[in-house]
C-alpha positions in Angstrom: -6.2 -40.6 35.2 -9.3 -41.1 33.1 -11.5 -38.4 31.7 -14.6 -40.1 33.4 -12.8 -39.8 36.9 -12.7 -36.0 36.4 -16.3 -35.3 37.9 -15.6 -37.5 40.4 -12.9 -35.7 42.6 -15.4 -33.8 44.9 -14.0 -30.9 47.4 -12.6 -31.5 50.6 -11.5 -29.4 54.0 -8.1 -29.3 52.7 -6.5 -29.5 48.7 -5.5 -32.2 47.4 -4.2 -33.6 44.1 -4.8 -36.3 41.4 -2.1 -37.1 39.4 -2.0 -38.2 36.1 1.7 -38.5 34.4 4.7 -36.8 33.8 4.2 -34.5 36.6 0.8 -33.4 35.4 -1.5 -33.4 38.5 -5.2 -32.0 39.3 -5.5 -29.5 42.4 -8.9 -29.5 44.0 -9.5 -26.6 46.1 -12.0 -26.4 49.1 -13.9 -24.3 47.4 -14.8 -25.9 44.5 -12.4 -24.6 42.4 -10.1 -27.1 40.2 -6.8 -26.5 38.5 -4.0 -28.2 36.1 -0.6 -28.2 37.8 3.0 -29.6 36.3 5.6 -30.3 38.6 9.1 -30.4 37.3 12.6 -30.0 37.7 14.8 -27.6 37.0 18.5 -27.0 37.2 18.0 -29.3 40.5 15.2 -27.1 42.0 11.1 -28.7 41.9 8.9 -25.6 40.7 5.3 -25.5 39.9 4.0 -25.0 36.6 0.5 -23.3 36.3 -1.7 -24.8 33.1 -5.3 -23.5 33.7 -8.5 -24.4 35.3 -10.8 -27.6 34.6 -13.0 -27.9 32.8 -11.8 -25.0 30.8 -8.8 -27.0 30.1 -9.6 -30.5 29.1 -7.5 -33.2 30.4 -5.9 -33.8 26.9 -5.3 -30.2 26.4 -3.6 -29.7 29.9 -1.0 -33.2 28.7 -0.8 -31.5 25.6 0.9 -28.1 27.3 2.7 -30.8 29.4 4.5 -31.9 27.0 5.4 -28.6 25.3 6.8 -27.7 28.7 8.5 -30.6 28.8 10.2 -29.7 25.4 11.1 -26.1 26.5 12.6 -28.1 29.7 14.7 -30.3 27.7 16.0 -27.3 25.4 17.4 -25.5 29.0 14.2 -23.0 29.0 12.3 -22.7 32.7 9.0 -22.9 31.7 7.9 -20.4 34.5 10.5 -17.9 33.4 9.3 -18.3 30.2 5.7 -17.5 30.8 7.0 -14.5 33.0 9.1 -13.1 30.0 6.1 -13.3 27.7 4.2 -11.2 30.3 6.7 -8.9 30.2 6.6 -8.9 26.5 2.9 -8.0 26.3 3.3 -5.2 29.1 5.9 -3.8 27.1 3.8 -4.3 23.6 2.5 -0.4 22.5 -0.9 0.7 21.5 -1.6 1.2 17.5 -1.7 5.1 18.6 1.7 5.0 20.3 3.4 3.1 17.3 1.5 5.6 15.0 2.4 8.8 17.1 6.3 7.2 17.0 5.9 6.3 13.4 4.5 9.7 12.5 7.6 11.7 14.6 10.6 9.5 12.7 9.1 10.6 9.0 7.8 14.7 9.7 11.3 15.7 9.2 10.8 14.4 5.9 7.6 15.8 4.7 6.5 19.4 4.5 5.4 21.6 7.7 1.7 21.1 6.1 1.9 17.3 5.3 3.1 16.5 8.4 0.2 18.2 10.1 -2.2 16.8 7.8 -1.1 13.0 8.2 -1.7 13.2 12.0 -4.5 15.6 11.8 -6.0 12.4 9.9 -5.1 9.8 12.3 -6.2 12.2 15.3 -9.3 12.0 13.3 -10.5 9.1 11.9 -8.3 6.4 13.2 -6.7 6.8 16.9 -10.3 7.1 18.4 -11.8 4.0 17.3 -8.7 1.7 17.3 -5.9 3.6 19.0 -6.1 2.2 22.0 -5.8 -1.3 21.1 -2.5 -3.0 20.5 -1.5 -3.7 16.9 -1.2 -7.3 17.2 -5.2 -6.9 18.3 -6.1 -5.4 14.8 -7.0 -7.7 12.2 -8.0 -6.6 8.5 -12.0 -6.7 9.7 -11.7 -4.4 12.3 -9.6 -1.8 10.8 -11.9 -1.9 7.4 -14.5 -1.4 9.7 -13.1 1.9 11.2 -12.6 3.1 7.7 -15.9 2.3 5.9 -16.5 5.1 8.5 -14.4 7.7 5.9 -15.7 5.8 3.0 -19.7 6.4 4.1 -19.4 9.7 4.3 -17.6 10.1 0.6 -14.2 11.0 1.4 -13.2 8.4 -1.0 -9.5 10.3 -1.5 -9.4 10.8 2.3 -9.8 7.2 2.8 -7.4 5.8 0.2 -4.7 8.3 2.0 -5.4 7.4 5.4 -5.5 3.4 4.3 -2.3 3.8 3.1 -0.9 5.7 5.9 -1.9 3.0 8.5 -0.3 0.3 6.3 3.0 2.4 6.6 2.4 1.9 10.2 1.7 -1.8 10.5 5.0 -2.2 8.4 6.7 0.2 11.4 5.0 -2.0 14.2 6.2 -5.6 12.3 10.0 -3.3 11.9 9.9 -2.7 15.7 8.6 -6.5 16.6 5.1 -5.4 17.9 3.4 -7.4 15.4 3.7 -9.9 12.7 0.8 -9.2 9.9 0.1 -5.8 7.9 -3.9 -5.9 7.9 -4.1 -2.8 6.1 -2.6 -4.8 3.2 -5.6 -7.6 2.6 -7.8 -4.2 2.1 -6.2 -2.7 -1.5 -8.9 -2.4 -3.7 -12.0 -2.6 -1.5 -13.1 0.9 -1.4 -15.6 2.6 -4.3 -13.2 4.1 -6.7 -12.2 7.6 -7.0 -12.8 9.7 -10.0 -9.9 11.3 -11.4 -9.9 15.0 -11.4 -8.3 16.0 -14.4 -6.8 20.0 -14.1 -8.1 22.1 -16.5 -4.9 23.3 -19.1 -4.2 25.3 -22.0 -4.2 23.3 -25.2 -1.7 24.4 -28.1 -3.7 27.0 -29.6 -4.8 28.4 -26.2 -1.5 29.7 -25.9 -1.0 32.8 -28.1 -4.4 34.6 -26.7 -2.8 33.4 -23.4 0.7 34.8 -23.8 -1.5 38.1 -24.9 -3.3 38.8 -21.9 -0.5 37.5 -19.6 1.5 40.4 -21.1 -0.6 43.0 -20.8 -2.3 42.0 -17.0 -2.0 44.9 -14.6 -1.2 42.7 -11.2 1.8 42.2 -9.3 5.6 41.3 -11.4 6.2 38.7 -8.9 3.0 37.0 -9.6 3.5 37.4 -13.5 7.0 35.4 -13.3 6.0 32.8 -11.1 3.4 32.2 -13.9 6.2 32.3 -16.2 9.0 30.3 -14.7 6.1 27.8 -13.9 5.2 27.0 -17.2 8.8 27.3 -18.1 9.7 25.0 -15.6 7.3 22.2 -15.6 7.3 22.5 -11.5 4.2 22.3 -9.5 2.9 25.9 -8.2 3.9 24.9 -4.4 7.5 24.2 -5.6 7.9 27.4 -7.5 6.7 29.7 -4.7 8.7 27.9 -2.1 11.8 28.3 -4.0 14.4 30.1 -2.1 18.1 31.7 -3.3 20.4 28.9 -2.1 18.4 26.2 -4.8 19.4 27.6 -8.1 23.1 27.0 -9.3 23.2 29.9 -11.4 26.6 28.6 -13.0 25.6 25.7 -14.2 22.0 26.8 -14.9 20.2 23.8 -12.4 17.4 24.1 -9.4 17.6 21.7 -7.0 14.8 20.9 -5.0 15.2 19.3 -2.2 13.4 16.4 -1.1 11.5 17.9 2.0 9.8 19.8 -0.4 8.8 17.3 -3.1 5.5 15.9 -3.6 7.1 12.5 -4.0 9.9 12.5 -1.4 12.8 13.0 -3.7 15.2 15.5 -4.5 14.5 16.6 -7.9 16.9 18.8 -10.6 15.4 20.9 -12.6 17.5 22.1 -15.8 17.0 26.0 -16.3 16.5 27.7 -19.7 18.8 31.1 -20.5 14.7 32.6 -20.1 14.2 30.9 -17.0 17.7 32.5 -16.0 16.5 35.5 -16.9 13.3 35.6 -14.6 15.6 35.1 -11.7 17.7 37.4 -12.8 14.5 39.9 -12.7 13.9 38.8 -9.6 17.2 38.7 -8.0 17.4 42.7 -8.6 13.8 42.7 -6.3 14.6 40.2 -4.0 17.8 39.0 -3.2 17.8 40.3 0.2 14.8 37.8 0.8 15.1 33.4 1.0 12.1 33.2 -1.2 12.7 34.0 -4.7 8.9 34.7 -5.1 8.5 36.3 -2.0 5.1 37.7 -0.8 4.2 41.4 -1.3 3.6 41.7 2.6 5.4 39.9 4.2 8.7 39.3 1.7 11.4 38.8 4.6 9.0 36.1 5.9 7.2 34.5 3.6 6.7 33.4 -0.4 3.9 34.6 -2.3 0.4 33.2 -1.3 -0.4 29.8 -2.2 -3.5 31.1 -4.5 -1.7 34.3 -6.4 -1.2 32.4 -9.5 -4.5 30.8 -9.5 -6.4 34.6 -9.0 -4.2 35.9 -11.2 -5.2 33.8 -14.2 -8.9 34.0 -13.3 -8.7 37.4 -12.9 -7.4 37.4 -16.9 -10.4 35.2 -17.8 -9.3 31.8 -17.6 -11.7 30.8 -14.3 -13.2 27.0 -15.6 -10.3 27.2 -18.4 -7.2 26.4 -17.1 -5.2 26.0 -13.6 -1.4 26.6 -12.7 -0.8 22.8 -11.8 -2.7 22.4 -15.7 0.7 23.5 -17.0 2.5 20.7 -16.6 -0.4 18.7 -18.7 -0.1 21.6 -21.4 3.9 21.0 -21.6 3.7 17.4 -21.3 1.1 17.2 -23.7 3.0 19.3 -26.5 6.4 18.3 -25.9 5.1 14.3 -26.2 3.9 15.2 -29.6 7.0 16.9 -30.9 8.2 13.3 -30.0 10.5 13.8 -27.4 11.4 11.1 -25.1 8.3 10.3 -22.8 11.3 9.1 -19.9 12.7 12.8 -20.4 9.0 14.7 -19.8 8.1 12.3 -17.1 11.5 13.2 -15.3 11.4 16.8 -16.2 7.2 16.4 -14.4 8.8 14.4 -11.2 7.2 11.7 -12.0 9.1 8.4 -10.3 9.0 5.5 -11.0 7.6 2.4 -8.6 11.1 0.6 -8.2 12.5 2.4 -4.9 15.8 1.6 -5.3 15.4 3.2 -9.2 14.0 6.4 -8.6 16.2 6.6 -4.9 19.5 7.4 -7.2 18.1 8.5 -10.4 17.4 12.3 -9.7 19.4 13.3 -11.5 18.3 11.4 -14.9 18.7 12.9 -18.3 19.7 16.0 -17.5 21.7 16.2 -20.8 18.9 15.6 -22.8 16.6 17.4 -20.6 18.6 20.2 -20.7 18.5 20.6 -24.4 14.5 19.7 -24.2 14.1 22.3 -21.6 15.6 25.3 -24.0 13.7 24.3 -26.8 10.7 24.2 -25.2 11.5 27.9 -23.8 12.3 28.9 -27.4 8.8 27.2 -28.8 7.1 29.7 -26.3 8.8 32.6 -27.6 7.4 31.3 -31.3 4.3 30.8 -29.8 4.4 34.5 -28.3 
């Protein structure tokens, strides 16, 4: 058959075929209509092979899918069976919302009650309406930076970062699960205005005494006063100290352990105690030991810690509003206890700060404790000199 012959097969009362080689034939239909066919053999039985319609398929393009038939023949593959199994395949093939909604529901149990809520309020949000219904293989790295220019043009520059990276973690789910092969959300690091850091406000070295003065002498609730305390003492975020319940603290061998679930990074983390961190719980313990929560709310203590801004309003309300935050703490500690020249690895640990090798910072939470231990006392025995 020759290309110029194509136009030339005009429609009859009946179809009939042209045949070119191989099995490859041309079906012209009554009504106009005219369509590539392959007839072949297989396993003793002649079947029909179904390329496409001319002159939407060219004639070289139609031998060209002849021949990769005839290949799939040759390797014991039915060509139709084939085509009906990669049907199948696409059927079966799940929408980026359903891979994100299964994604989402195999890492909750992982992240805190208020994460979890947060990473699918975000996707509910900002994502699953624009592109949710499309299958991942569908998404290329245009169309999903398209969706979140959409969080970038309205300034929620930290929002967008977050919610970049959370629909990379779900590409990497979809490739896991074999529902696509590329991660677009990986070709778009680096393409969003920049954030400003936000750096906490925090008490510098010679803040502290005046601090230490009108922390002693501020009229609000004990509870609040030693969560303030123990915070500093323990170099822990504010969240971590008023979530801290009974069953963490190894009073023998003077440790917290928090557990993963309730780390910002997704490891559990040891925290070595001081004899006056010991002693705050032991405060405590008198108060509340009928209670999980060690800092357990004033209303509600058989249900609840502490709220999550009772440190905060407590050192406003002593004059430090603009001045200094809880969470600034840890920048106050790490800050003095780097220029006393302890080991940088031993205050990043002691801050739950991990380190980018997974593997590393998988089986390292326990690091240093020796020498943490020792740095932890000592820095509760500078704040006493400092007092």
């Amino acid at each position: 058959m020759k290309v110029r012959e194509l136009n030339s097969f005009k429609p009859k009362s009946k179809a009939y075929k042209k045949y070119d080689s191989g099995g490859l034939f041309l079906q012209v239909n009554p009504s106009g209509s005219r369509y590539w066919r392959m007839k072949y053999k297989f396993n003793g039985y002649e079947s029909c092979y179904s390329i496409g319609q001319f002159p939407h398929i060219s004639l070289n393009q139609a031998r060209l899918v002849r021949d990769q038939q005839k290949i799939l023949i040759s390797q014991g593959v039915d060509p139709n069976a084939e085509k009906r199994e990669k049907r199948n395949r696409i059927k079966q093939r799940k929408t980026f919302e359903d891979i994100g909604r299964e994604w989402h529901s195999k890492q909750v149990d992982t992240w805190s009650k208020k994460h979890g809520i947060e990473v699918l309020h975000s996707l509910e949000r900002d994502i699953f309406p624009f592109i949710g219904k499309k299958h991942t293989h569908r998404i290329d790295a245009p169309t999903l930076l398209k969706v979140l220019r959409k969080i970038e043009d309205r300034g929620a520059l930290d929002i967008v970062t977050k919610v970049r990276q959370r629909c990379g973690k779900i590409f990497n789910y979809a490739i896991a699960t074999g529902h696509c092969k590329d991660n677009p959300a990986n070709y778009l690091m680096g393409v969003f205005k920049a954030v400003k850091k936000r750096h906490h406000h925090y008490l510098k070295k010679a803040d502290l005494p005046e601090y230490f003065k009108r922390l002693e002498t501020y009229k609000g609730d004990r509870t609040t006063v030693l969560g303030l305390k123990f915070t500093l003492l323990t170099l822990a975020r504010t969240k971590e100290t008023r979530e801290a319940t009974w069953e963490e603290i190894d009073f023998k061998n003077k440790q917290w352990t928090i557990p993963a679930t309730r780390m910002k990074n997704g490891f559990e983390h040891l925290v070595p105690l001081s004899k006056q961190a010991i002693e705050i719980l032991n405060e405590l313990k008198e108060k509340h030991s009928d209670y999980d929560f060690i800092f357990a709310s004033f209303h509600k203590p058989q249900k609840q810690p502490m709220s999550e801004n009772a440190m905060l309003s407590a050192l406003y309300k002593m004059g430090y509003r603009g001045k200094a935050t809880v969470h600034g703490f840890r920048a106050t500690a790490s800050t003095i206890l780097n220029e006393l020249n302890f080991s940088s690895d031993w205050v990043e640990k002691q801050l739950s700060h991990v380190s980018n090798n997974n593997v590393r910072r998988a089986y390292n939470h326990a690091m240093y404790i020796p020498q943490r231990t020792k740095m932890m006392q000592f820095w509760a025995d500078y704040l006493d000199g400092v007092k």
